[in-house]
N, C-alpha and C positions, 0 to 999 in steps of 0.2 A: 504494500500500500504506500509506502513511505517512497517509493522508487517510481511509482505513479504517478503520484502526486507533485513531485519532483519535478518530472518529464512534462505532464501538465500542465505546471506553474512555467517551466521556461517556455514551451512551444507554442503556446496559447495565447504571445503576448499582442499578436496583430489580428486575432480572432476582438470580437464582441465582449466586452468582459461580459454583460449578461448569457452567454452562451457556458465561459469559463465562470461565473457562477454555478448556473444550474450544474456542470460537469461533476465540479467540485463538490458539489452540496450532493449529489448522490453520490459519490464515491465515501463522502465520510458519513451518510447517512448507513451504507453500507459498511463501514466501519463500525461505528456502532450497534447497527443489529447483529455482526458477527461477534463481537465483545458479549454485548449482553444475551445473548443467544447461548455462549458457551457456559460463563457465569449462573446466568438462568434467574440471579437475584437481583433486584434496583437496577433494572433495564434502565431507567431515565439518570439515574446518577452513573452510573459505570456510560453510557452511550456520552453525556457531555466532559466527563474526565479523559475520557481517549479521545476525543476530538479535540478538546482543550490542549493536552499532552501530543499531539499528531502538529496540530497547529503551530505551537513551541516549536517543536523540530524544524518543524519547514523553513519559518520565519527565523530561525537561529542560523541554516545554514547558509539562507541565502543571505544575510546577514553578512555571515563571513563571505562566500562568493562575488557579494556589491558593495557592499559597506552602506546599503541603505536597508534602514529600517522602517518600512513604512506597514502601516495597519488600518486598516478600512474599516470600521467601527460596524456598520451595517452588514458587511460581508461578510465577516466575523459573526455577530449573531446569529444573520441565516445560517451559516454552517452550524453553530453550535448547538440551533435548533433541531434541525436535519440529523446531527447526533444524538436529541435527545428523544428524537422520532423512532430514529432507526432502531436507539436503544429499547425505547417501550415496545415496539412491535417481535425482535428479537429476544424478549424480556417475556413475551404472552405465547410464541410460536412456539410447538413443540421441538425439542433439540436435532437442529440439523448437524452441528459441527460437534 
């Protein structure tokens, strides 16, 4: 996921951001429903923790990669939501992973 997301964040940059939203926001919505899916317990806390924590990563590396650190307050929340979505629905679904 983390290798995805990565390749997404640099290749997407002359795409739509609203396209590289919505990408992003299922990719970590599916994040979070694989977390909490596995887990099986607080779909909606474990689904905004690992997005929270996914987020960190990305924004740390490209951080060092650019030396800029910028953060989209709004784009940031729809994902976090998206994790806390994915969480609850991985959190109610019987165990796939």
């Amino acid at each position: 996921g983390l290798v995805y997301s990565l390749i997404i964040s640099k290749t997407l940059t002359n795409l739509n951001t609203t396209v590289t939203l919505i990408v992003s926001s299922i990719g970590l919505g599916l994040l979070g429903f694989g977390y909490a899916n596995h887990f099986r317990k607080r779909g909606l806390i474990i689904g905004i923790i690992v997005v929270i924590i996914h987020l960190l990563i990305i924004k740390l590396i490209s951080f060092f990669s650019t030396n800029v650190f910028d953060i989209n307050a709004l784009k940031v929340c729809i994902q976090i939501l998206m994790g806390g979505i994915g969480g609850i629905l991985g959190g109610n679904i019987k165990k796939i992973f």
